[in-house]
C-alpha positions in Angstrom: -52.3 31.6 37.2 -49.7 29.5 35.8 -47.3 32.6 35.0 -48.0 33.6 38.6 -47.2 30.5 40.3 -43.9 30.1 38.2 -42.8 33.7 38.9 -43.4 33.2 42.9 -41.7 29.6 42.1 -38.9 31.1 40.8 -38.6 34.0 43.2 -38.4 31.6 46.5 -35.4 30.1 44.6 -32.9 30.4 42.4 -33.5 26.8 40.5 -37.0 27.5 40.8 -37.3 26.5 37.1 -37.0 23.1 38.5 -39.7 23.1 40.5 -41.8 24.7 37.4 -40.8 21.9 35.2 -42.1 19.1 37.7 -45.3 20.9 38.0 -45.9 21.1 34.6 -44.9 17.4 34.3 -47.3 16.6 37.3 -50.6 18.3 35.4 -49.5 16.4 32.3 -49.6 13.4 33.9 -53.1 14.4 35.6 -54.5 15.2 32.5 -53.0 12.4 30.7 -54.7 10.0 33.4 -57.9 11.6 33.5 -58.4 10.9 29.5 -57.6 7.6 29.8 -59.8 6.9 33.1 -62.9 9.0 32.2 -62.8 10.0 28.0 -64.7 7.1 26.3 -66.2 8.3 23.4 -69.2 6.7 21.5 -67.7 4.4 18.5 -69.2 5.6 15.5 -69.9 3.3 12.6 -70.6 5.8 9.7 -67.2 6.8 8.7 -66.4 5.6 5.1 -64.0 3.0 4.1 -61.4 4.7 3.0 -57.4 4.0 0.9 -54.1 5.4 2.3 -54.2 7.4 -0.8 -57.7 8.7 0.7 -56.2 9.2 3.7 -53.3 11.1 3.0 -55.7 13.7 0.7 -57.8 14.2 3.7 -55.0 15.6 5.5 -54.9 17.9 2.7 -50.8 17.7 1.6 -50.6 21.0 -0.6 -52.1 23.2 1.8 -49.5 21.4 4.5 -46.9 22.1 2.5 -48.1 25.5 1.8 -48.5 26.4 5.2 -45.0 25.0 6.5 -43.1 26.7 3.8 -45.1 30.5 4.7 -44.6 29.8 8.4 -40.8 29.5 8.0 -40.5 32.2 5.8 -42.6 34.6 7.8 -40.0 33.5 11.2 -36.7 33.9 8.6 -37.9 37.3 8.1 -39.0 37.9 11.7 -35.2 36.8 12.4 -34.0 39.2 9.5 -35.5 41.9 10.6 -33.7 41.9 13.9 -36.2 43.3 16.0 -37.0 46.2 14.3 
């Protein structure tokens, strides 16, 4: 639907990229409000104390790093390859 919309957007106008962006912007905002008015999660009490060294292992570093450094090597080679 949203590919749709922007295509007949952009079809009734030449700037209708314009008119794409504010719409996007507008359902951002929506969804934006509508978490803040009606998403109120339960508080839970069970989670462990834990120390920003615990913290920063539970967002698992190597595996970030890992992952970063095979992501911009597979688009370097994607960009090497020249479309072939």
């Amino acid at each position: 639907v949203g590919v749709l919309g922007a295509g007949g957007v952009t079809n009734a106008n030449a700037s209708g990229w314009r008119t794409t962006f504010w719409m996007q912007a507008a359902f951002h905002l929506v969804t934006v409000l509508g978490l803040v008015l009606f998403y109120h999660p339960i508080r839970r009490s069970d989670y462990p104390k834990m120390s920003l060294k615990g913290y920063i292992w539970a967002c698992d570093p190597i595996g970030s790093v890992m992952f970063i450094s095979s992501a911009a090597i597979v688009l370097l080679a994607l960009d090497w390859a020249g479309g072939a």
